[in-house]
C-alpha positions, 0 to 999 in steps of 0.5 A: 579063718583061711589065709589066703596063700600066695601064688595069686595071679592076677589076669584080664577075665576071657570069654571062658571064665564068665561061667565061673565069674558069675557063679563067684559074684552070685556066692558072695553076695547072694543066697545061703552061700553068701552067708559064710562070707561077710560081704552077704546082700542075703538080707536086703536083696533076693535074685541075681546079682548079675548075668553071664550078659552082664558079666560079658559085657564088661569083658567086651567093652574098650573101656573096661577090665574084668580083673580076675584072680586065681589061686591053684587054678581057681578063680577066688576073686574079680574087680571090675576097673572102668576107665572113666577119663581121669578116673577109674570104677571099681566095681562087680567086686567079689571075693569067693566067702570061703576066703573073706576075712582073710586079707585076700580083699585088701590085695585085690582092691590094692592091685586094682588100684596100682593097675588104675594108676599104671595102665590110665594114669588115674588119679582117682577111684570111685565106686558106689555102694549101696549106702545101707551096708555101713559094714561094706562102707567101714571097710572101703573107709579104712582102706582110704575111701571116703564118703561123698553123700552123693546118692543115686538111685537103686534100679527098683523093678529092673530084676537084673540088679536083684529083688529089694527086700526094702524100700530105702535102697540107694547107691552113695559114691564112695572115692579116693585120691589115688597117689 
């Protein structure tokens, strides 16, 4: 297991790393790459996980911050953080496979959260997850998120989100108060 070395940096994503974003979020979640990591969506979806479009857009909007981390130069992990009034969104979080289990996660996700609460005064975050993935849903639990059994749908039939290999998809939101 690799242990992930210091000298992160942590920045706001730019028009020029969308390539390496997309390419990053797709290796974590998606295909046969996907599977040396443990955050794998492999067996309940096929397609993309996201777009250079998808991945601009969050870049763009006012309200939103792609935070992207490099390590010797390269981009291993990204969050996106959406100011939504008195809290914030996590979400397009991806660590590349080849660092997971290795602490990395738990950095990023802490920053993520200092940031929330430095930059908009945030006093809590919220993401949704697609309820099926206990594995995915215990590691956001022991980090302090809980569960709030409030569902929304999965996006069946708009291919931009994936092609459901099930019938049973479902987003849960997932919060935590933030100190």
């Amino acid at each position: 297991m690799d242990t992930p070395a210091t000298g992160l940096v942590f920045r706001d994503a730019t028009d020029g790393d969308v390539d390496a974003l997309v390419a990053l979020i797709e290796s974590a979640y998606r295909g046969d790459s996907s599977r040396a990591g443990w955050t794998t969506e492999a067996d309940i979806l096929e397609g993309q996980r996201t777009d250079p479009e998808g991945v601009l857009e969050v870049i763009k909007s006012p309200d939103s911050r792609l935070l992207t981390v490099e390590q010797d130069g390269r981009v291993v992990a990204c969050c996106q953080l959406e100011h939504r009034g008195d809290h914030a969104y996590f979400g397009m979080f991806a660590v590349s496979p080849s660092l997971q289990g290795a602490g990395l996660g738990k950095t990023v996700i802490a920053e993520a959260e200092r940031q929330a609460r430095q930059i908009w005064g945030a006093t809590e975050m919220h993401m949704t997850v697609i309820s099926v993935r206990d594995d995915l849903i215990a590691w956001y639990e022991r980090r302090g998120y809980r569960r709030t059994g409030r569902m929304s749908p999965f996006p069946y039939g708009d291919e931009r989100f994936g092609i459901p290999q099930r019938d049973d998809l479902q987003f849960e939101l997932l919060v935590k108060k933030l100190a």
